[in-house]
Structures are given as structure tokens and as C-alpha cells.
C-alpha positions as a Markdown table, in Angstrom:
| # | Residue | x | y | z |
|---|---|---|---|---|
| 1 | Unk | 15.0 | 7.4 | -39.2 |
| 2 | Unk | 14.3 | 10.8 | -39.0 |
| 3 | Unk | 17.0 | 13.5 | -37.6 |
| 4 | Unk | 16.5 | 16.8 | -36.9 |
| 5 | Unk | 18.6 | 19.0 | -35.6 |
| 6 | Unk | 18.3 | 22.8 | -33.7 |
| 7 | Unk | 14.4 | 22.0 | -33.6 |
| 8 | Unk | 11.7 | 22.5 | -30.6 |
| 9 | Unk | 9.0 | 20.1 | -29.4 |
| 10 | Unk | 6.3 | 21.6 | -32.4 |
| 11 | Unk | 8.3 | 20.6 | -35.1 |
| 12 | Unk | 9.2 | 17.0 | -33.6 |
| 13 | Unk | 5.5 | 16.4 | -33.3 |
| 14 | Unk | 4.5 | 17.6 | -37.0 |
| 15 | Unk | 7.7 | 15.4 | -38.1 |
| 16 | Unk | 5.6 | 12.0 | -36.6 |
| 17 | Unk | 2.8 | 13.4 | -37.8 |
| 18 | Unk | 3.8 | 13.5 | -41.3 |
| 19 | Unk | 5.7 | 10.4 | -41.2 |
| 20 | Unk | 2.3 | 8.6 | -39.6 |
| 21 | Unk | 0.3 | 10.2 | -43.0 |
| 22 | Unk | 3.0 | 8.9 | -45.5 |
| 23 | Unk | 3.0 | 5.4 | -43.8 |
| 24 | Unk | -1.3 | 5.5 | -44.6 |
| 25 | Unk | -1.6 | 5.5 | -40.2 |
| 26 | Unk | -2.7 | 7.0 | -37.6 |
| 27 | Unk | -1.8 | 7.4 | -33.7 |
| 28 | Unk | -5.4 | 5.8 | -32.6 |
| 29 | Unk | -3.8 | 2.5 | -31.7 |
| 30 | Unk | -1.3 | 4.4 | -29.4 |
| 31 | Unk | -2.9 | 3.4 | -26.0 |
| 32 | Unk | 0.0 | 5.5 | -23.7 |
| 33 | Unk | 3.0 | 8.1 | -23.5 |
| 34 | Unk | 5.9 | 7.0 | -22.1 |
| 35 | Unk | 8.5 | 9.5 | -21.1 |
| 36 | Unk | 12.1 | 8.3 | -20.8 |
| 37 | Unk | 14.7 | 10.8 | -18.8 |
| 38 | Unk | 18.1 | 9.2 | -18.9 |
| 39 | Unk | 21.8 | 10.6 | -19.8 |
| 40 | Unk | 23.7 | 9.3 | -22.5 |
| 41 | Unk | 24.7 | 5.6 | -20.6 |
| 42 | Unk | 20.6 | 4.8 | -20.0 |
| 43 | Unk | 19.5 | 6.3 | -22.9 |
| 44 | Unk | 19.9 | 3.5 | -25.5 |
| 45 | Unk | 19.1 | 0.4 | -23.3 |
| 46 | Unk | 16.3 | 1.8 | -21.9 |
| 47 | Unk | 15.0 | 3.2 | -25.4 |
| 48 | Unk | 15.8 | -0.4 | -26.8 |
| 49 | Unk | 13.8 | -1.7 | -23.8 |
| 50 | Unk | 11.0 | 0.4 | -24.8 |
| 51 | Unk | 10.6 | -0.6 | -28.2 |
| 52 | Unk | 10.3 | -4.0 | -27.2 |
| 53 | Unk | 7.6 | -3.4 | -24.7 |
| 54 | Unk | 5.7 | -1.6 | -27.4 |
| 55 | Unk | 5.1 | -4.7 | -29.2 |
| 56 | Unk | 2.7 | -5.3 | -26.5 |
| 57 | Unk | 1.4 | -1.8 | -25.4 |
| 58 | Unk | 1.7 | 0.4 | -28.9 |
| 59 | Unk | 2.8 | 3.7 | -27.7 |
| 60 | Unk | 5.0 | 6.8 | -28.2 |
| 61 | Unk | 8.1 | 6.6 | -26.8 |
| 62 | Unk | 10.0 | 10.1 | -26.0 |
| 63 | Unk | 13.2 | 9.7 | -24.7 |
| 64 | Unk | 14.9 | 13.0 | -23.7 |
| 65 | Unk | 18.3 | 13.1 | -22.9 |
| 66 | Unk | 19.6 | 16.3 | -21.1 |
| 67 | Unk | 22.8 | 17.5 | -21.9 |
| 68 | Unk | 23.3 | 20.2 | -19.8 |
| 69 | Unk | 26.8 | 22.5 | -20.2 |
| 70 | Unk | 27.7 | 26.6 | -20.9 |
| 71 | Unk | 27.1 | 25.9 | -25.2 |
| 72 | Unk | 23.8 | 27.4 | -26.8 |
| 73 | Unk | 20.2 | 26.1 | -25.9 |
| 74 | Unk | 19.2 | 23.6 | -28.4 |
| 75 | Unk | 17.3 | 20.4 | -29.3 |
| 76 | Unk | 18.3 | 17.5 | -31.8 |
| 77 | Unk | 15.9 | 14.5 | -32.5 |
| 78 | Unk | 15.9 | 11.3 | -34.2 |
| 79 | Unk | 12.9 | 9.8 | -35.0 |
| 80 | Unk | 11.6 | 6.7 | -35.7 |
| 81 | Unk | 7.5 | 5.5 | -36.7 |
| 82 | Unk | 7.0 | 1.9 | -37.3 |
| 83 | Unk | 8.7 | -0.2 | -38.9 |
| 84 | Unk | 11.6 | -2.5 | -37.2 |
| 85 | Unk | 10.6 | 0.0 | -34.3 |
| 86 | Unk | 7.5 | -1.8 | -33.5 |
| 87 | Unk | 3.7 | -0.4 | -34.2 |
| 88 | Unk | 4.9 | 2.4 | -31.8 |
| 89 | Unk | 6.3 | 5.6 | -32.5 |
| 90 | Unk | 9.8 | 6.4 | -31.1 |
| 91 | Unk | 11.6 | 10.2 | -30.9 |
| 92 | Unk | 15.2 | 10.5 | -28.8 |
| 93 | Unk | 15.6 | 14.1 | -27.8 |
| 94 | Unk | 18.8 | 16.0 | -26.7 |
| 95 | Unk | 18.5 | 18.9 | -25.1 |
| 96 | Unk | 21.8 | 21.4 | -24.6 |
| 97 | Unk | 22.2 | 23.8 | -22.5 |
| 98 | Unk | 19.8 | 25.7 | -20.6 |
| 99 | Unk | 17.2 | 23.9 | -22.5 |
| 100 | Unk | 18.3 | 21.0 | -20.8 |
| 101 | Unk | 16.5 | 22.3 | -17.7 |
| 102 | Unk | 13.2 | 22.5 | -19.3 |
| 103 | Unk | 12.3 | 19.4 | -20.6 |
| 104 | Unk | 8.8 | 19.7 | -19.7 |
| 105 | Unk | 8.0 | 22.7 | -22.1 |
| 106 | Unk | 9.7 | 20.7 | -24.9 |
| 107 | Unk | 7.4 | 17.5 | -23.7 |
| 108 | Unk | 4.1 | 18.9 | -23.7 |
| 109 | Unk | 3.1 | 19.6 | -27.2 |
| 110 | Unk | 4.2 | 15.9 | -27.9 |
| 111 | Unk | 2.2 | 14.1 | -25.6 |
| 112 | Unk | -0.8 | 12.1 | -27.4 |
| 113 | Unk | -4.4 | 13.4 | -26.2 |
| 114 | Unk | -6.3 | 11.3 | -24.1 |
| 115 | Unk | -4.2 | 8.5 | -23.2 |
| 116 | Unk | -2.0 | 8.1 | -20.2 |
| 117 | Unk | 1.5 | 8.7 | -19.4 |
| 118 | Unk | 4.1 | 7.2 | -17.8 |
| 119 | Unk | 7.0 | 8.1 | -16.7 |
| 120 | Unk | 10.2 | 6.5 | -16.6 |
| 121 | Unk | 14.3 | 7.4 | -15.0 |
| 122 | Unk | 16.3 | 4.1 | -15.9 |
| 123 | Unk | 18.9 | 6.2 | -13.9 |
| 124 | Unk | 19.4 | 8.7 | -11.4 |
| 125 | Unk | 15.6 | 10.1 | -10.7 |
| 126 | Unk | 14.4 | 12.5 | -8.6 |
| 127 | Unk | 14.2 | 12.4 | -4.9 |
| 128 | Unk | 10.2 | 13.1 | -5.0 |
| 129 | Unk | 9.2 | 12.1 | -8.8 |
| 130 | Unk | 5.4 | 12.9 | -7.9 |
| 131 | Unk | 6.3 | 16.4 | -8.0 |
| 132 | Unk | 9.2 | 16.3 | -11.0 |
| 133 | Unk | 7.9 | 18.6 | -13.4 |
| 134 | Unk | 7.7 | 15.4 | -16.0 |
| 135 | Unk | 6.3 | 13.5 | -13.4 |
| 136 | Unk | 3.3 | 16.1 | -12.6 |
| 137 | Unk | 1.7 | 14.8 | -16.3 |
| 138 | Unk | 2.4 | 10.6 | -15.5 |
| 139 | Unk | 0.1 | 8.3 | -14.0 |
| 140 | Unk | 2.6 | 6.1 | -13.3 |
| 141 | Unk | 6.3 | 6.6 | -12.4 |
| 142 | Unk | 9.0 | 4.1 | -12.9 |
| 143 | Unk | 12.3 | 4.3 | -10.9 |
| 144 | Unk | 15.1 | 1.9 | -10.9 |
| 145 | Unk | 17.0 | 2.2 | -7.2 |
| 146 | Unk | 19.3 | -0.7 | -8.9 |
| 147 | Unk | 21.0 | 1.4 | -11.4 |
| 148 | Unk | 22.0 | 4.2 | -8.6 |
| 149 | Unk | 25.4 | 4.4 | -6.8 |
| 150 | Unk | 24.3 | 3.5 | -3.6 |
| 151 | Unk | 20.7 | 1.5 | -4.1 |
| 152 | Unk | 19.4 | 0.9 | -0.6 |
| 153 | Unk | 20.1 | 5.2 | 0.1 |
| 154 | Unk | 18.4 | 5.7 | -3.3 |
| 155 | Unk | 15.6 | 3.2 | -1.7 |
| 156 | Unk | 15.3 | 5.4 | 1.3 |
| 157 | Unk | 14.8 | 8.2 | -0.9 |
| 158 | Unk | 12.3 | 6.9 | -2.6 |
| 159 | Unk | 10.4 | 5.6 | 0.0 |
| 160 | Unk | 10.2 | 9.0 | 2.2 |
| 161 | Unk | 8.8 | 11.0 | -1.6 |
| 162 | Unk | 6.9 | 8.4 | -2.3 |
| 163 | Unk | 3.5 | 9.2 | -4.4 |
| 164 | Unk | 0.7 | 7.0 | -5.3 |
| 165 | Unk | 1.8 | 5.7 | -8.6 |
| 166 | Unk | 5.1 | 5.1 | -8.0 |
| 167 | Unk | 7.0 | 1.9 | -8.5 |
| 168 | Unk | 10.7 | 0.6 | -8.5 |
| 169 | Unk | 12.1 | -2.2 | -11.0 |
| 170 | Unk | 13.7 | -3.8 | -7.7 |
| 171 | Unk | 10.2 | -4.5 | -7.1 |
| 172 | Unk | 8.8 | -6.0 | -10.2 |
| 173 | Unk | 12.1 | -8.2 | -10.1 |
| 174 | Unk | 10.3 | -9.5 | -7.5 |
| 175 | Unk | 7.7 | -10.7 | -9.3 |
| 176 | Unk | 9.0 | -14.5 | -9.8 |
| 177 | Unk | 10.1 | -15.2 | -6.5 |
| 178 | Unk | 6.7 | -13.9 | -4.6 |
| 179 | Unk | 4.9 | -16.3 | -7.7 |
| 180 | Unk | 7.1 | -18.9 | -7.1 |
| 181 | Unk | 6.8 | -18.8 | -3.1 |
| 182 | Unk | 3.0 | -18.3 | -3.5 |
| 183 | Unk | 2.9 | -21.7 | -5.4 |
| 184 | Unk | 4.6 | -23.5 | -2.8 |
| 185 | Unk | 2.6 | -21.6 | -0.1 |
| 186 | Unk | -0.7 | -22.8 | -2.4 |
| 187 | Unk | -0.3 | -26.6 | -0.7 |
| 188 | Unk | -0.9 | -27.1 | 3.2 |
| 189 | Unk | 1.8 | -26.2 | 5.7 |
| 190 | Unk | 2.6 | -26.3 | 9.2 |
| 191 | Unk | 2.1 | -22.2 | 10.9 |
| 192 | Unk | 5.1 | -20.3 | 9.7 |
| 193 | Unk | 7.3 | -19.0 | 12.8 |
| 194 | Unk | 9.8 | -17.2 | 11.1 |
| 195 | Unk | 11.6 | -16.6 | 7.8 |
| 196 | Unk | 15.0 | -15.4 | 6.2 |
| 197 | Unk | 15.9 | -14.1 | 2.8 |
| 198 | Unk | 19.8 | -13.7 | 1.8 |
| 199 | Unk | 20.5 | -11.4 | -0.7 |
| 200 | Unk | 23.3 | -9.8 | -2.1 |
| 201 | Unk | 24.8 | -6.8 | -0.7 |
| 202 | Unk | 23.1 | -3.5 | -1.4 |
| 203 | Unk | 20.8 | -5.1 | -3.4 |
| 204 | Unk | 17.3 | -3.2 | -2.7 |
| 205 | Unk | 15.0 | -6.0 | -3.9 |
| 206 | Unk | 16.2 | -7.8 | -0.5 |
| 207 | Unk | 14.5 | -5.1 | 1.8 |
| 208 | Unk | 11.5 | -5.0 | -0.4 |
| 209 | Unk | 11.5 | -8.6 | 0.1 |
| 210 | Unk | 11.4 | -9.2 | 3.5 |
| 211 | Unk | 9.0 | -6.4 | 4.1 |
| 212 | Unk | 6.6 | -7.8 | 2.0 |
| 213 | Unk | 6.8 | -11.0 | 3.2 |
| 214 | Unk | 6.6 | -10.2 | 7.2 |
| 215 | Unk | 3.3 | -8.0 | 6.3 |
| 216 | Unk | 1.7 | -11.1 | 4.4 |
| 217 | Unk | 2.5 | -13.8 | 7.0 |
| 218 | Unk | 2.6 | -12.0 | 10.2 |
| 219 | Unk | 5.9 | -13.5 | 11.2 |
| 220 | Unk | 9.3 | -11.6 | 12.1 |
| 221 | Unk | 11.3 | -11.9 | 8.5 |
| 222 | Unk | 15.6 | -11.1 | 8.5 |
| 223 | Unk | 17.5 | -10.3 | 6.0 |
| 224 | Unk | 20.6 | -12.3 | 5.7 |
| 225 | Unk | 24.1 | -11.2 | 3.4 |
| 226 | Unk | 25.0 | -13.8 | 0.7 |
| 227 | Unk | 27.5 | -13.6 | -2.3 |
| 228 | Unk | 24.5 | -13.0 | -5.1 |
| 229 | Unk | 23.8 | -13.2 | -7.3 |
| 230 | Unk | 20.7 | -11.1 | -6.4 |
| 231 | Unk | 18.8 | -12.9 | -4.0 |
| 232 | Unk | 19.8 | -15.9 | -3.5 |
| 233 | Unk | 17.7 | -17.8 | -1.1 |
| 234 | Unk | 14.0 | -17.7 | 0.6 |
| 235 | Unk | 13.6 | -19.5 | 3.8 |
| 236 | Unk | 10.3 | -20.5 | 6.0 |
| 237 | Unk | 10.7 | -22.0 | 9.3 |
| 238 | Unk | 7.4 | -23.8 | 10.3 |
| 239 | Unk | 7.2 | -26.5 | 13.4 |
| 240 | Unk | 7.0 | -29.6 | 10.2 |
| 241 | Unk | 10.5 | -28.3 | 8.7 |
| 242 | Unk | 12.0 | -25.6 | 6.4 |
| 243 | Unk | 10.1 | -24.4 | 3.1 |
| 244 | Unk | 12.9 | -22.6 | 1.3 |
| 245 | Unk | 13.7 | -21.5 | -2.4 |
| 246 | Unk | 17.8 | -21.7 | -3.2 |
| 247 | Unk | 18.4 | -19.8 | -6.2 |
| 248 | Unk | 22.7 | -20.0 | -5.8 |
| 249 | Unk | 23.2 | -19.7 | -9.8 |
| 250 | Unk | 20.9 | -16.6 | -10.8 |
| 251 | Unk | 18.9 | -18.7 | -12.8 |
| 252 | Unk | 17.8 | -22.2 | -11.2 |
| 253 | Unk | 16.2 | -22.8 | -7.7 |
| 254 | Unk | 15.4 | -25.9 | -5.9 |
| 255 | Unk | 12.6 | -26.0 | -4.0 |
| 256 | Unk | 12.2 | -27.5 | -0.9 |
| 257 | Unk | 9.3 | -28.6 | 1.3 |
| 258 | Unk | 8.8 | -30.7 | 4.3 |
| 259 | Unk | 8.1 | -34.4 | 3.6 |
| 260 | Unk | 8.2 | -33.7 | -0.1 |
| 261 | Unk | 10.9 | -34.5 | -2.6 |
| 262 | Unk | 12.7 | -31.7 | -4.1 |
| 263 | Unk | 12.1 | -30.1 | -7.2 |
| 264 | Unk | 13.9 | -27.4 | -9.9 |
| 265 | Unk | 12.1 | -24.4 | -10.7 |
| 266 | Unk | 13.4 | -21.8 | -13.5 |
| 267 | Unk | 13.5 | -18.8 | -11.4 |
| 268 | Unk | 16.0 | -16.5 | -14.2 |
| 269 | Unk | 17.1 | -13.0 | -13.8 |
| 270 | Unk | 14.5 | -10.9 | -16.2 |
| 271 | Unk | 15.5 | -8.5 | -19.0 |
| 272 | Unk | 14.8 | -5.2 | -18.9 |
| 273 | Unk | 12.6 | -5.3 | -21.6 |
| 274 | Unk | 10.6 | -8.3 | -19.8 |
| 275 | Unk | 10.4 | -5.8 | -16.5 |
| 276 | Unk | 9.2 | -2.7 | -18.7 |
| 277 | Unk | 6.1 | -4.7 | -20.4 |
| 278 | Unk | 5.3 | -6.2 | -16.6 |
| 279 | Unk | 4.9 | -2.8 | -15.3 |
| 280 | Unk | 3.2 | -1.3 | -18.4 |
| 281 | Unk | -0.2 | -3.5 | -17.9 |
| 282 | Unk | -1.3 | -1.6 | -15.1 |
| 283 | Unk | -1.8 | 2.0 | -15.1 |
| 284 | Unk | -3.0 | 2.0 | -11.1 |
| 285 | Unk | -1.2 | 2.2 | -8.3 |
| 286 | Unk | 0.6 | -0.6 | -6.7 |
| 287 | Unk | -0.4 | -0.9 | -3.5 |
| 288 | Unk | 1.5 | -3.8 | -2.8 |
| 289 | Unk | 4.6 | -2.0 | -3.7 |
| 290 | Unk | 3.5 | 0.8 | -1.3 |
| 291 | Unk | 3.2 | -1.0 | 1.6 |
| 292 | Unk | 6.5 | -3.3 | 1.2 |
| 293 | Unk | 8.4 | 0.0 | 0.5 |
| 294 | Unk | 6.5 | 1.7 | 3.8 |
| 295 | Unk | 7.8 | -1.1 | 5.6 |
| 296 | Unk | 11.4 | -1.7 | 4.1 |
| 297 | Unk | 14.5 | -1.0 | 6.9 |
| 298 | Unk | 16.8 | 0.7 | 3.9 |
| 299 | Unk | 19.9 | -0.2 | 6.1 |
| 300 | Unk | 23.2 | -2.9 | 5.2 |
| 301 | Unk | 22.5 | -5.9 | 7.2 |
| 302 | Unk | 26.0 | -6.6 | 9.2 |
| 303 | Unk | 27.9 | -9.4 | 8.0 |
| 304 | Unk | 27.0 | -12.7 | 9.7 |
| 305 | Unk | 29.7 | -13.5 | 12.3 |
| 306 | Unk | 31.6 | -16.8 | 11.6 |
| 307 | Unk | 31.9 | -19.3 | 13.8 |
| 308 | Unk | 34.4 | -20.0 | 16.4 |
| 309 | Unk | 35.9 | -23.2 | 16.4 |
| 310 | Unk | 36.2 | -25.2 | 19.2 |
| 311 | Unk | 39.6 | -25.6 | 21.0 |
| 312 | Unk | 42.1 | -27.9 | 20.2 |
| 313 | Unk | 42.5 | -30.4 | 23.5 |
């Protein structure tokens, strides 16, 4: 680990330099930037995140840290090149006072040449992050409405600046359930009338889920409150029966299909690292994404009424 403290962005990018020419290496194998902007409670899981990812996608991590108060401007970096870091290259910046407010001056002399870059707010991002100043130089842009105080507000955000490019980890958390519902989907069914997903409350993957699903099958799709964790339950009403995923533990679902017995599935909350490297293999826009946030009602479902009993005679 390198540290170095009162620097700028020059001297951080000769000190990986000359750590890359003492380890015999060179950055050719770094196929991406990835900017991190988090405050000191992201910062360290989403750098640790990061570093995982990169032993799939070899890149140069820059996590900058704003620290914005009335002290002197100044910059402190530790930096890390290999080793039990991964093949990647890893530098955690701090910026202090008004410098905090230009982290892309500090950013561009460290940014590899010809690769792409991606950018990344683990939490609170920007309402538009197309036109963030960091976000300008990124082909992609990761945002995580999960990690925000209120998600499905930070989902409406998100989904009136939206940009081609961006994506949401509420979204790729997705990613097992859609597989796991296309797989049951893959055998023949009755026509689907109408479906229901219960999620958790303020939980934006629910809205993303529904849209999604009521653009692929045509059919009117609700969104039902349930205890969590997460989502907890798919449900497909055709005119053979129910096809429905139950996922009450966070980890295990039972699947369910007319005239068939049922059967477990491992359906298990992802790590973050897990999410990162998903969303790292593609460098285009996600137009699936796109159109389930275009079409994702950002409003708290009202809790189901209970039933009255009847009477006593």
C-alpha cells in the first residue's frame, strides 16, 4: 500500500505507474476504469466489491471519497497494484474541502487511454448521472436506489434523468428471479391472465419487477406488500392453475406449476461483489432496464385490507 498525502491526480497516476514498472507490468491488461463516488460508509464495501470484480474484468479502480467542510483543499491517496488486490490496480482518494467539489479535474489525468469507464454511486447519486460531471466520461453508470433513504423516490428520480447507459443494482437483483421464471415459462402453459408479485415494502426491485413482467406477457401485473425479505413471491394466473415462485426465506423458493409436482430452486440474495461483476460484462446499454424503469409506478402499494370475519349467529 501506497499513501500519499496533500498530493493531486498527476502524482497519484505516476505513483501506479512506478509501482506497475517495479512489479515488471504494465496497464495493457486493464480492459476499463471504474470510478467509485461514495462517502466514508460506501466507500470500503464498495471498493472491497470492486476488487473482487476485478478478478474477472482487470481494471483500475478509483474510488474518490469527498469530504467536503471549511479546512484547506487537499487530496490523500492510498494505493494499491496487484498483489492480494487482484491483477487490477486500486487508488482510494479523499478530497477536502473545496476540492471536494471537483472531483473530475482530479479524475482525468488518471483515467487509462482507450478503454471505457464506468461509473459507479454505491450511495446517494445524482438526480441526472448522464450529465454528473464524472458521469459525462462513463459509458455505463451504476446507481443503487436500495442504499437511499427513501428507494422508490430515489427510483422516480432516476427514472425521469434517465440516460442511455444507465442501470440500477435493484435491477440486476433481478437477474435470478426473471431466470428462474423464464425456466418455468420454457415448458408449455395455459395463456397467462394476470400476475402478482409481493415484495417488501419500499423495496424498488418490486416495481421494476412488475413492469417488466406486464411488458413481456401482455397481461395486467400488481404489486402486492409482504414482510420480505425482498421479494418474496411471483405469481401467474393462467385458466390450467397458478405458476408461482415463493421465495418466504431469502434464499429458497418452491416452484410451482399446474399438474406438476413441486420443486426447490436456490434463488439466494447476491453479494455485492456478485452484482458488480454481472453488470461489468456489458458495456452497452440495457434496454431491458430502460423500458421496465419507463414503465415502473414508483408509488407504496397500500396495505392489503384484511378480511372481515363473518358474524357470530
Amino acid at each position: 500500500m501506497i499513501h500519499l498525502e496533500d498530493t493531486n491526480g498527476g502524482a497519484v497516476a505516476s505513483a501506479i505507474a512506478s509501482e506497475r514498472h517495479r512489479m515488471g507490468s504494465t496497464t495493457t491488461g486493464m480492459v476499463m476504469t471504474l470510478l467509485i463516488v461514495a462517502d466514508e460508509e460506501h466507500q470500503a464495501d464498495a471498493t472491497a466489491a470492486a476488487v473482487a470484480s476485478a478478478r474477472q474484468h482487470p481494471m483500475r479502480i478509483l474510488t474518490l471519497v469527498p469530504r467536503p467542510g471549511k479546512g484547506p483543499s487537499r487530496l490523500d491517496a492510498d494505493i494499491a497494484v496487484g498483489g492480494d488486490d487482484g491483477p487490477g490496480e486500486v487508488a482510494v482518494i479523499r478530497l477536502r474541502g473545496l476540492l471536494s467539489e471537483h472531483a473530475n479535474s482530479v479524475v482525468i489525468p488518471l483515467l487509462l487511454s482507450d478503454t471505457p469507464v464506468v461509473a459507479w454511486w454505491p450511495g446517494a447519486a445524482p438526480p441526472i448521472p448522464g450529465e454528473d460531471p464524472l458521469g459525462r466520461h462513463a459509458q455505463r453508470r451504476i446507481t443503487d436506489a436500495g442504499s437511499a433513504k427513501e428507494p422508490l423516490h430515489e427510483l422516480a428520480v432516476l427514472q425521469a434523468g434517465y440516460c442511455p447507459g444507465d442501470t440500477d443494482l435493484s435491477w440486476t437483483r433481478l437477474t435470478p428471479w426473471r431466470t428462474a421464471l423464464a425456466a418455468a415459462l420454457d415448458q408449455p402453459f395455459a395463456p397467462i391472465q394476470s400476475g402478482c408479485v409481493t415484495a417488501e415494502r419500499n423495496n424498488p426491485s418490486g416495481p421494476l419487477f412488475v413492469s417488466w413482467l406486464a411488458e413481456r406477457l401482455g397481461v395486467p401485473i400488481t404489486l402486492k406488500l409482504g414482510k420480505g425479505p425482498d421479494i418474496t413471491d411471483v405469481r401467474l394466473t393462467s385458466a390450467a392453475g397458478d405458476i408461482a415462485i415463493s421465495r418466504p426465506d431469502g434464499s429458497t423458493a418452491t416452484l410451482q406449476r399446474p399438474q406438476a409436482p413441486d420443486s426447490t430452486i436456490a434463488l439466494p440474495d447476491r453479494e455485492l461483489k456478485d452484482l458488480m461483476s454481472e453488470e461489468l460484462r456489458r458495456l452497452d446499454p440495457d434496454e431491458a432496464y430502460a423500458r421496465a424503469l419507463a414503465g415502473a409506478s414508483c408509488e407504496v402499494p397500500a396495505p392489503s385490507s384484511p378480511s372481515k370475519k363473518a358474524p357470530a349467529s
